[in-house]
N, C-alpha and C positions, 0 to 999 in steps of 0.2 A: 522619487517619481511615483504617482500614485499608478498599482497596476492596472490600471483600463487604457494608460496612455506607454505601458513596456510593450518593447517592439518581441513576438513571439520567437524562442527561440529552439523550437523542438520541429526537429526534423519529419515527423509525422501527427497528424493529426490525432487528435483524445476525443471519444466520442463521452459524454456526461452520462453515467448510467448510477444507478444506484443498485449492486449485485452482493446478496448476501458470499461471504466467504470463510473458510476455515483457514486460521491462522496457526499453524505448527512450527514450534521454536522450544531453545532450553531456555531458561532461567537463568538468572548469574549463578547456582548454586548449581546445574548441570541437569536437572528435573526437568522432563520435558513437560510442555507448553499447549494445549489447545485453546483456543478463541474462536468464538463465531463475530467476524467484524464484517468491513461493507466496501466494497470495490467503489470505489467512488469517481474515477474517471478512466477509461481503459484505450490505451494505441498501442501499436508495434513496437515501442522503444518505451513500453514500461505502463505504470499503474498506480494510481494514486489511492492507498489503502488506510480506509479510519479503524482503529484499535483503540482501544479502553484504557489500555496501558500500554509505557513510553517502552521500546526493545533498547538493548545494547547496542551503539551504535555498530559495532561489529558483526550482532546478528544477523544468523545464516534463518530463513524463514522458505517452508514450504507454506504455497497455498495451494487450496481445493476448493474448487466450486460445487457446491454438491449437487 
C-alpha cells in the first residue's frame, strides 16, 4: 500500500521541523561517538533523527539540542 493511503498509527501527533542535534553513542569497538545530525520530525512518543551513519541496532544514544 503506497504511504499517503496507510491509515496513521501513532498515538500523538509529529510536528515536521528540521532541528540541528547532537548525536552521542559508542562505536561497535566501545569509543565513544559524537555527530551533529538533524531532528527531522518531533511528538510526545518519540523523534525521527537523520545521521550520516547507520548505529547498532542495540544502541543506547543520548541526544542534545544545543
Amino acid at each position: 500500500m503506497p504511504p499517503e493511503q496507510q491509515e496513521e498509527r501513532r498515538k500523538w501527533p509529529r510536528l515536521s521541523l528540521a532541528i540541528p542535534i547532537f548525536v552521542r553513542s559508542r562505536d561497535g569497538e566501545g569509543k565513544d561517538a559524537l555527530e551533529l545530525a538533524t531532528a527531522v520530525n518531533i511528538g510526545a512518543g518519540g523523534a525521527l533523527v537523520a545521521v550520516r551513519r547507520s548505529l547498532p541496532l542495540p544502541a543506547q544514544v543520548l541526544l542534545e539540542i544545543p
